[in-house]
N, C-alpha and C positions, 0 to 999 in steps of 0.2 A: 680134942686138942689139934687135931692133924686139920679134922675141917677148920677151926679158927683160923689156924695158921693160912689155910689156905685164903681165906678170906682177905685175910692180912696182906698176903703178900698180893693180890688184886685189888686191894683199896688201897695200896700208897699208889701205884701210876696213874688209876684215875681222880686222886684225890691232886695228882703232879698238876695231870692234865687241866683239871677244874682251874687252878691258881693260875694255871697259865692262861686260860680263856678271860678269865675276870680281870686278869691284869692287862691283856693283852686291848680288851676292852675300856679298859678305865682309861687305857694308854689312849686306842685310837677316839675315845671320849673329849680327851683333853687336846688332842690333837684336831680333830675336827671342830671344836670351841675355837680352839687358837687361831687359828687359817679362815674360817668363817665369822664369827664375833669379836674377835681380841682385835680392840684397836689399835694396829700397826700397817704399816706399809711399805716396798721395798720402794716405793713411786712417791721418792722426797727428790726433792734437789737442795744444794747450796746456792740461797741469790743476794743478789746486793743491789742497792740505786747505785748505776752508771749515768753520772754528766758528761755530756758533749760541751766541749772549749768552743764555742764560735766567737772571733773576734769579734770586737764593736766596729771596727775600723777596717780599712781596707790600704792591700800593702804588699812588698816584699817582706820575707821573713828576712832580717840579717843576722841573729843568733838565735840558736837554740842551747835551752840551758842545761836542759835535761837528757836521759836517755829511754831507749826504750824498758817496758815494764820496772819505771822504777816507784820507787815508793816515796812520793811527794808531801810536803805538809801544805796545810793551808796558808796560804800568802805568796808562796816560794814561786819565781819567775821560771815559766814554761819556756815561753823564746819573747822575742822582741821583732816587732814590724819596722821598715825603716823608717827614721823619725826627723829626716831631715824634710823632707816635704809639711809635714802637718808644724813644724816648726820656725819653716817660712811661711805659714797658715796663721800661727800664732802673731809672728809681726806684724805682717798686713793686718790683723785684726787690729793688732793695740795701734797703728800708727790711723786707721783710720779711729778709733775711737777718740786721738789726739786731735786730730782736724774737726771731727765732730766737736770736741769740747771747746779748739781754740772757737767754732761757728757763733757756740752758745755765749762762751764768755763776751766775744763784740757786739751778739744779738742783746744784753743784758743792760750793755752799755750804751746800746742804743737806745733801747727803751727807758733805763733812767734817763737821762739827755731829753728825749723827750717829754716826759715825765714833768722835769725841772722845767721845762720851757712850755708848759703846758697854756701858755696866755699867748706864744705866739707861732703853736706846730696845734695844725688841725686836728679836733677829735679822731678823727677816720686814722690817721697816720699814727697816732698812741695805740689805739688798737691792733690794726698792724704790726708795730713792731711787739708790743704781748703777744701777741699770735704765734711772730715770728721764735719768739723766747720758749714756748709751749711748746711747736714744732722740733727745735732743735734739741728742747730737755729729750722729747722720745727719741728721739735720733741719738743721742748720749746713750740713752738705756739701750736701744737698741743695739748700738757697737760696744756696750760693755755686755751684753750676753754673748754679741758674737767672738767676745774675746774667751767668756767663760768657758764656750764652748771650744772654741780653738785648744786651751788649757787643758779643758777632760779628753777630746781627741789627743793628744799629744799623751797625756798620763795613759791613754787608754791602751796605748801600742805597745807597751810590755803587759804582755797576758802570763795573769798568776792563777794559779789553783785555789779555787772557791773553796774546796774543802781536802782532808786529808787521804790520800788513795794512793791507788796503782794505776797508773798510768798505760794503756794499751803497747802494743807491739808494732804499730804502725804510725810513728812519730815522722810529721814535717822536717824537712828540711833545709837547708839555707839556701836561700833563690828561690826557694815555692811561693808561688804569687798569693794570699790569702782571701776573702771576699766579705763582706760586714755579713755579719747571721748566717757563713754557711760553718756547717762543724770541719772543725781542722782534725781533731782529735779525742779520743772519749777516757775519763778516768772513772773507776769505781770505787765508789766508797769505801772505804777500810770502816768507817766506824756504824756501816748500814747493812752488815752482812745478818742473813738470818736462814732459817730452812725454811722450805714450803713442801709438807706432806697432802698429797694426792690422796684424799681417804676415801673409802665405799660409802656411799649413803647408808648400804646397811650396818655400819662398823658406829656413827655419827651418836647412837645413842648414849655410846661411854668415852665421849669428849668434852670434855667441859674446859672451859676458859680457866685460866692459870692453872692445869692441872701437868703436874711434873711430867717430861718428855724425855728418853734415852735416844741416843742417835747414835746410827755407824756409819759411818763415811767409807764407801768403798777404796778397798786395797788401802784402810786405817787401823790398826790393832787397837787403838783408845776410843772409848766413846765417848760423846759429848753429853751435856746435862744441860736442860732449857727448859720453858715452860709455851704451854698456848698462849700465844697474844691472842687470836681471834680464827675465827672460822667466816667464811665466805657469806656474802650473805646472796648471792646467786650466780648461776653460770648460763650459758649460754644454750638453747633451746634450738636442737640441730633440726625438729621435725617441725619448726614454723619459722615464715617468713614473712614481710612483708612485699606485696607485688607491684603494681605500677601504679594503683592507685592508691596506695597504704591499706589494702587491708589485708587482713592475716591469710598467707599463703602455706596451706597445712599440707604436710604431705601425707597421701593416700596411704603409702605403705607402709603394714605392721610387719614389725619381725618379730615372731611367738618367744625366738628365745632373746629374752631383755638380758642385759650385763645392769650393775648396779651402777649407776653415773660417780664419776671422782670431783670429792668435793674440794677446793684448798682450803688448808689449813697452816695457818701462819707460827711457827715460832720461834721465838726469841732465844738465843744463846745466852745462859745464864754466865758460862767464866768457858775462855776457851784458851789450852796454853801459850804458851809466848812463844814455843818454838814450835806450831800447830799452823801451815800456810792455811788459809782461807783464798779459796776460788773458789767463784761464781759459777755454776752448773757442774760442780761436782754432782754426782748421785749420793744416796743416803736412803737407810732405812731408818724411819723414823718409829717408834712406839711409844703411845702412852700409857703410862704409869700409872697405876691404882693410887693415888689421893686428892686431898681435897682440891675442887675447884667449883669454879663458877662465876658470873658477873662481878667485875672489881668495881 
């Protein structure tokens, strides 16, 4: 009895011992799965399409409507270029497209006139004045496009928001001369926000298209809920180039220890709350979620 005991009391510690090795195992099992295999990553970002405002037109700004980083809808006047110039652009157009016309109406009248007196105005001079009539009709169309265009310049000088966003922190202002096609100013889409998770190539195997995504937004306590829109279909090939005559310019050097390349990985924000800011390069850990996916 005395040796049982004995035995006893040396088989509970290493029997402690035991459960703690196996647990301790299973643990850094699962730990080592998770960090090496489990598809996640802390190398997300928050991105969105940002458009650049370039005038069509060229100008002083004389109001601005907005302010900085504010939150614009679609149609809503940014600023307005000065519109007295492209307005006296518009009358000279219309007033010659009226001289134009009065041209054609006496050229029409001359050629009927003609026409009527056709037994005693020589053939050559009938033709003539038709000529004359065909001439001035293009010359009409001609000074009615340049009125067209007068009109769209003129509408063109109050610049509105293409789509609905945030408008940057670096806003025009009144007196800044503008230039046709150069960016004045850039807005980001409020309705184009989504993550891009940086995954491992070797992580790649358990991603699949629409398969459920969790996300943390740094310095956020709520996570977000999304799905994969898509995965990269290539990136860029740092050890080849092409040289002066196109062809592939490979570089000699191996480095033995290879990193796994980061692939992008697109997804889409299923519901995000309403008092949740969205900006563009935030960081984010992204993870995907064990269900179904695949080609939609």
């Amino acid at each position: 009895m005395v040796m049982m005991k004995k035995l006893a009391g040396k088989a509970g510690p290493v029997a402690l011992t035991l459960i703690v090795v196996v647990a301790a195992v299973m643990v850094g099992r699962h730990l080592w799965d998770y960090y090496t295999n489990a598809p996640w990553t802390r190398d997300g970002h928050i991105r969105a399409d940002v458009v650049q405002i370039s005038p069509d037109v060229s100008g002083l700004i004389t109001e601005v409507k907005v302010t900085d980083n504010q939150l614009v809808k679609r149609g809503q006047v940014l600023f307005v270029i000065d519109r007295a110039r492209y307005t006296l652009a518009l009358k000279q157009a219309e007033a010659a497209l009226a001289m134009q016309s009065a041209g054609l109406a006496q050229a029409k009248r001359e050629a009927a006139r003609n026409r009527g007196l056709a037994d005693l105005v020589a053939r050559e001079n009938i033709e003539q004045s038709e000529a004359r009539v065909q001439q001035d009709e293009a010359n009409v169309a001609a000074a009615a496009s340049a009125v067209d265009v007068a009109k769209l310049n003129l509408q063109r000088t109050v610049v509105s928001s293409p789509v609905d966003g945030y408008l940057n922190d670096r806003m025009p202002r009144v007196g800044d001369y503008v230039s046709t096609g150069k960016p004045v100013l850039s807005l980001v889409d409020a309705r184009s926000f989504h993550v891009d998770g940086y995954f491992e190539e070797t992580k790649l195997g358990r991603v699949q298209v629409n398969q459920p995504v969790e996300i943390q937004i740094m310095g956020e306590a709520r996570k977000l809920r999304g799905h994969v829109q898509s995965i990269a279909a290539g990136i860029e090939d740092r050890d080849r180039s092409n040289g002066a005559t196109l062809l592939p310019n490979v570089n000699p050097t191996f480095n033995w220890v290879r990193l796994a390349q980061r692939i992008p990985v697109r997804v889409t924000l299923d519901e995000v709350p309403a008092d949740f800011r969205m900006i563009a390069g935030r960081t984010a850990t992204v993870a995907v979620l064990p269900g179904k996916g695949g080609q939609p």
